[in-house]
N, C-alpha and C positions, 0 to 999 in steps of 0.2 A: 875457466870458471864460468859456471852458469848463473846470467843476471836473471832474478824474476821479476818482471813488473805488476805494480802492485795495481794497475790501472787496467782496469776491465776491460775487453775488447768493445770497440764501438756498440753493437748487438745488445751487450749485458749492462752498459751505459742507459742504452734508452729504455731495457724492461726496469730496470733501479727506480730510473725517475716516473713522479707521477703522471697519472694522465692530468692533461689540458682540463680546465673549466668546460664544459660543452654547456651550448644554450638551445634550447629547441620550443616549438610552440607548446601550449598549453591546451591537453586533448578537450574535444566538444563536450563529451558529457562527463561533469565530475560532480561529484553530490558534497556541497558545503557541509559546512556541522553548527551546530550553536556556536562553539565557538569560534569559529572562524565566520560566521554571520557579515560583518563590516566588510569582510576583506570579498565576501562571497558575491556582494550587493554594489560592492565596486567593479569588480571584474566581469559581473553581468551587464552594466551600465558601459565600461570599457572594455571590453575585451582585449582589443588592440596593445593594451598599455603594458600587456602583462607576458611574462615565459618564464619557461622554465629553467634552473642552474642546477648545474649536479655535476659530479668528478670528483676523483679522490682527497683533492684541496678544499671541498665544502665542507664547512662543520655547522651544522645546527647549534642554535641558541633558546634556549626558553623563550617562547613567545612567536617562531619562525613560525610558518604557512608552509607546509609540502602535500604535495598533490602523491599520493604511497594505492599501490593497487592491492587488494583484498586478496590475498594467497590460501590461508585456511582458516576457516570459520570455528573458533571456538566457544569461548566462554562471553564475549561480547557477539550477539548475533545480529544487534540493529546498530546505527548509530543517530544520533539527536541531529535532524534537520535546524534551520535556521526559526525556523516556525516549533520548535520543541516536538518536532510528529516524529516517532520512532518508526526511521527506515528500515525494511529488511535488505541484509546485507548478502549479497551472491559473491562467489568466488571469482574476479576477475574484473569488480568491480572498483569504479577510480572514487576515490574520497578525496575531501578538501580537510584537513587536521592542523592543529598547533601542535609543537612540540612541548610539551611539560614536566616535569617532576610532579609525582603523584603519593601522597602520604593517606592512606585507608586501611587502618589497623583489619577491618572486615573483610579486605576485599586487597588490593596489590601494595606491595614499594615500588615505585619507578621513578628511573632519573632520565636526561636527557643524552641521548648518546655521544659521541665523539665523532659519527660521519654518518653517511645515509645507508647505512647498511639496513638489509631487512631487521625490523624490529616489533614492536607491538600497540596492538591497540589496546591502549592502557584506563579508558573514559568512554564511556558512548556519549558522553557531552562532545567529543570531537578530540582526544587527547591522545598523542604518539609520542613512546617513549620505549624502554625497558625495563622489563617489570624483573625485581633481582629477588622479590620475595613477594611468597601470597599466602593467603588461609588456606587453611588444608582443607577445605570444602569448596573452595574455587577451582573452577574446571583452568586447564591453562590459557593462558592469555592468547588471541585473535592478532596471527598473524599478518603483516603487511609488510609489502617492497616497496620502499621512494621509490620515485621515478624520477624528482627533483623539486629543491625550494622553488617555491612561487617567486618571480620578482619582479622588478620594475625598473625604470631607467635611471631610481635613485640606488638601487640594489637590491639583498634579499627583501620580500616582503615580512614584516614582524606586524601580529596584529595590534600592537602597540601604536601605530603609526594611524592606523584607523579606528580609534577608540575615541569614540564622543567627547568623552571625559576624561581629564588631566589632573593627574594628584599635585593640592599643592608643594611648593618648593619647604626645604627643609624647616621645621618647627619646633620651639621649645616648649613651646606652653599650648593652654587649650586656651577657650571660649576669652575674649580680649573683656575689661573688666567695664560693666553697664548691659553688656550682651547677655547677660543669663535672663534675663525677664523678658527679651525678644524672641528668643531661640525655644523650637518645642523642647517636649522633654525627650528623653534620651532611653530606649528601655534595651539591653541587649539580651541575648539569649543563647543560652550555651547550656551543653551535657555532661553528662560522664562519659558518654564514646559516640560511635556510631551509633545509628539505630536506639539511640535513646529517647528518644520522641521529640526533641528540639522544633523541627522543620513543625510536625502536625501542632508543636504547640503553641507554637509563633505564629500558625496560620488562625487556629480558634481568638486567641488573645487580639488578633489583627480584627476578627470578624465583630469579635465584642466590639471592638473600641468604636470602630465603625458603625456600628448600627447604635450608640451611641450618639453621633451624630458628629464626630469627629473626624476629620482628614487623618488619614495613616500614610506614611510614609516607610516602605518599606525595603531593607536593602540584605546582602550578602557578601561579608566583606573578607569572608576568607573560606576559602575549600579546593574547590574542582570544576572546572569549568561545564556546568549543564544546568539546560535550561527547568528543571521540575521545579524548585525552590521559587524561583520568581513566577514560577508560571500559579504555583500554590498559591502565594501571598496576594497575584490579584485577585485568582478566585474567592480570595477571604473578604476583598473590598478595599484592597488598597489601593490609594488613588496615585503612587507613584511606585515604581519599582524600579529595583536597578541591582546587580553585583560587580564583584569585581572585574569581569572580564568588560563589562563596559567602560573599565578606566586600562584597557589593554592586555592585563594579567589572564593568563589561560590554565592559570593554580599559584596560589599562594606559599605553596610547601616549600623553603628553603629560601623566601624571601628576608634579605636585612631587615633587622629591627627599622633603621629610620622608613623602610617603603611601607612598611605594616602601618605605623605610625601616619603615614601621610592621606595612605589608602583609606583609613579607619575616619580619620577626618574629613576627607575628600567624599566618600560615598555620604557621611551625616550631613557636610556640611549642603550638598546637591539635593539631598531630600529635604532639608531644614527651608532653602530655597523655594520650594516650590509648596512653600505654604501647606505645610504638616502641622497639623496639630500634635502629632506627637511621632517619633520616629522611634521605627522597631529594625532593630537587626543583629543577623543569626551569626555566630561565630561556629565555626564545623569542628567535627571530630570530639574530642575529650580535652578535659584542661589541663591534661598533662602533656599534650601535643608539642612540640618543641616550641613553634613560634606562640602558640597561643598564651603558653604558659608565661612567657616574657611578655607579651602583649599583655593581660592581665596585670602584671605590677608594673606596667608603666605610667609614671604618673600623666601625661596627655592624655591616654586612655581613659584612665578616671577621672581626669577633668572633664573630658565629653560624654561618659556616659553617666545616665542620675543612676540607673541601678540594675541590677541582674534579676533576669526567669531564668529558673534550673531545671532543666528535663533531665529523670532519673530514671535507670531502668528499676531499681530495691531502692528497700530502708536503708542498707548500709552504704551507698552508692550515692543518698540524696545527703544522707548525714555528714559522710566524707567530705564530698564535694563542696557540700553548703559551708562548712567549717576552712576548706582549703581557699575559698572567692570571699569569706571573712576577713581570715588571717591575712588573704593580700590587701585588704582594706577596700572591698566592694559591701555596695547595700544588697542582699539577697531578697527581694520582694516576694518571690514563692518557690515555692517546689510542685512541678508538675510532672508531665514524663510519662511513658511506659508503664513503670509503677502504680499509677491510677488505675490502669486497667485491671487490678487488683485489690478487690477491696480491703484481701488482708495485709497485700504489701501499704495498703496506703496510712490503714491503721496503725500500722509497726514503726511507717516513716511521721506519723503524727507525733506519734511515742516520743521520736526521739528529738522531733526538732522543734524544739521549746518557743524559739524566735520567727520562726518563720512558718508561714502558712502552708497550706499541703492542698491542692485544689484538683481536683480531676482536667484532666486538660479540656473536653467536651463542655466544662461549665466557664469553661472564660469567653466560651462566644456570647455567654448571658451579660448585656452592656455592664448592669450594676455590678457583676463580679469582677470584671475586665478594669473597669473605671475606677472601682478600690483600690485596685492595685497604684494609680498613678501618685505624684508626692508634688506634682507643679503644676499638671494641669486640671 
């Protein structure tokens, strides 16, 4: 009788098991991104401190640092320096990226992979991920190969670990009670989607309030890690800026409710500090977005903020929406948006929104139309 064993010869043993961890240095020229800015500004100052980790046992986490070389240049052809200057990107070129999850109804879905396999350049804010869905007017996503996580002698590097700002610890409630007559006012600002006009409207409404004679304070507390948005809102006049990726976060999408919660207060509460007369900030994408739309009826949310700007691209889109950030029990102060750029879309969404104002966004850099808007200060 013939025994079989069921045990591999030595040979098929060690192709089975994984490779080793390997560590090696970290190449001379590699071009940081926005968001990986902190980590970039470290390892310029140290270089010594840092190498690189990579082998079949690595798994990327939302927030890691990998140093991924440029394979084929597609539909991302620059990426965002630390300074917001859009690089051009050559094939065979070394990038500095976070890994992230990426939610852009216009543009890609990506998650974070499971090992350092080649994947994608999913943000030219500095974002690596893969992209499992995209517009059908998007060219395919801009290839890249890790080479390996950034790390340190405490382990992978996460830009979390080098983010200025620290969300507070878990919370129930908002603003503690005597505090509301301290604190500026609160205005957020949110769309029907992409490309709704949010960003350019929050920058005009910023520029009003300021030339007003008022300190703005202005932040971004949920999207995708790049720098255009805050680079916008200074150009408005805002005397502070900040988003999420300065409290660690390299994309918000698939974030727990309690970190949204903490983020949302964290970012106000850092602008409220630094002596704002009134803090302005953009929430991304549409309000049906998964996290936003929970974030919206959360009551901490509405204890922080006094009231909503709506940027709409149509009448039916401001009318929706404006009734949807109602019904959660938000104050709507206006509707501006895309839609302005139309005189008869604006007329149409006059028509129909009874309660709420209808402003061209262009007229909110005017102080006295900007300054109507407020309810505190």
């Amino acid at each position: 009788m013939t025994t079989v064993s069921l045990t591999p010869p030595p040979t098929q043993q060690l192709e089975s098991m994984p490779l080793p961890v390997t560590h090696a240095s970290v190449p001379h020229r590699v071009q940081a991104s926005y968001t990986t800015r902190f980590v970039g500004a470290a390892m310029d100052a140290r270089p010594a401190d840092f190498h690189l980790r990579s082998g079949e046992t690595v798994v990327p986490r939302s927030g890691d640092v990998v140093i991924a070389r440029v394979t084929e240049i597609l539909n991302h052809k620059r990426v965002e320096t630390p300074e917001s200057r859009k690089a051009i990107l050559f094939e065979g070129a070394l990038i500095m990226l976070a890994y992230g999850n990426r939610y852009a109804a216009d543009q890609f879905l990506a998650h974070v992979p499971d090992s350092l396999e080649p994947c994608h350049l999913v943000a030219a804010g500095g974002i690596a991920g893969v992209v499992t869905e995209s517009h059908e007017k998007m060219d395919d996503p801009t290839v890249i190969e890790p080479i390996g996580l950034l790390a340190d002698h405490n382990g992978v590097v996460n830009i979390s670990q080098f983010a200025p700002y620290q969300t507070p610890g878990e919370l129930d409630e908002g603003p503690a009670a005597g505090a509301d007559q301290r604190r500026p006012e609160v205005i957020a600002v949110l769309g029907t989607a992409m490309n709704s006009g949010k960003s350019t409207t929050m920058a005009c409404l910023i520029n009003g309030l300021t030339q007003s004679g008022r300190s703005v304070g202005a932040g971004k507390i949920t999207g995708t890690g790049a720098g255009n948005d805050p680079m916008i809102y200074h150009d408005a006049g805002a005397d502070h800026v900040m988003d999420f990726t300065d409290f660690g976060y390299p994309t918000t999408f698939r974030l727990a409710m309690p970190q949204l919660r903490a983020l949302t207060v964290g970012v106000v509460q850092q602008l409220a500090q630094a002596n704002s007369d009134v803090v302005v900030v953009e929430i991304a994408d549409g309000i049906y977005q998964e996290e936003t739309a929970q974030l919206l009826r959360d009551e901490l949310f509405q204890q922080t903020v006094d009231q909503v700007v709506f940027a709409a691209s149509d009448a039916l889109g401001a009318r929706a929406g404006v009734q949807e950030l109602q019904a959660a029990g938000l104050r709507v102060a206006v509707a501006s948006g895309v839609m302005t750029s139309s005189p008869l879309a604006t007329v149409e969404a006059r028509g129909v929104l009874d309660n709420v104002p209808v402003i061209p966004t262009f007229d909110l850099t005017q102080p006295e139309c900007a300054t109507g808007l407020l309810v505190r200060s």
